[in-house]
N, C-alpha and C positions, 0 to 999 in steps of 0.2 A: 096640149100640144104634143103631139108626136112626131120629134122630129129626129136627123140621122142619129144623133147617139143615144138619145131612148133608143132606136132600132137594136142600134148596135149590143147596148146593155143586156136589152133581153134576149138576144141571139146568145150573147157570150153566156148570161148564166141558165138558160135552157138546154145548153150544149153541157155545161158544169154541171148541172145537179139536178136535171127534169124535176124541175118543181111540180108539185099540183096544186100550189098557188104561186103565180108571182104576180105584184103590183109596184109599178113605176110609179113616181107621181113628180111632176115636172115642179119644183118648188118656187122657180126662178123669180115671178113676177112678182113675188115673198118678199125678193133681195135686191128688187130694180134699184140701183143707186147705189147702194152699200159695197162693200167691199166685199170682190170678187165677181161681180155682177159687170161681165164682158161685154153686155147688150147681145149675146149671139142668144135668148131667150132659151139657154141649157146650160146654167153656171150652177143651178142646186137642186137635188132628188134627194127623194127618200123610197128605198127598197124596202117593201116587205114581201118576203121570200120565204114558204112552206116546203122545206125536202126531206128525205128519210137519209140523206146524207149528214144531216144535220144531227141526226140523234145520238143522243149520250156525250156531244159536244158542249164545252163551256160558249158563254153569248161571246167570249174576246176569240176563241178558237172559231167560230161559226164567220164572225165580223171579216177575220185573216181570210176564209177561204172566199166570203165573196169578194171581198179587195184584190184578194190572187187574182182571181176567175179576170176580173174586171181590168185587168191587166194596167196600164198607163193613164186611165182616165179619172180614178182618182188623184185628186190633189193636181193633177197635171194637164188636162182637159177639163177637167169641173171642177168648181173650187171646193164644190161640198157635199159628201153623201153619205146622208145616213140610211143607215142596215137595222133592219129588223127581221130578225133572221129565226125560223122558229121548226123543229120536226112536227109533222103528223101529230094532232091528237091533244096538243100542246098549247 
């Protein structure tokens, strides 16, 4: 499923860090029922994000910038998303 805030995610960290990997993956159907699971079919992702912004960064400092990038939709439009976040080469 690709829907508006997938959209939005990869806009916002395309604009942040021109990746030359990024992959969304929509986890939601993972957590249908469970807690945090809004029925709006975009309550949990997991990012893995390839940039050279990333390099010589620790994995908590790399996590911070895509949470920045990702502005209010952590924790506050999605209940859940984890980053896997890696430079070039790595």
């Amino acid at each position: 499923m690709n829907g508006p805030l997938t959209q939005e995610m990869r806009q916002l960290l395309t604009a942040a860090f021109e990746p030359s990997s990024l992959d969304i993956i929509n986890d939601s159907a993972n957590h249908h029922g469970h807690t945090g699971d809004d029925g709006s079919g975009e309550s949990h992702f997991t990012i893995v994000i390839e940039s050279a912004c990333f390099t010589g960064l620790s994995r908590l400092q790399r996590q911070r910038l895509v949470n920045a990038a990702l502005g209010d939709i952590p924790g506050n439009r999605v209940h859940a998303v984890a980053i896997k976040a890696r430079a070039p080469g790595e």
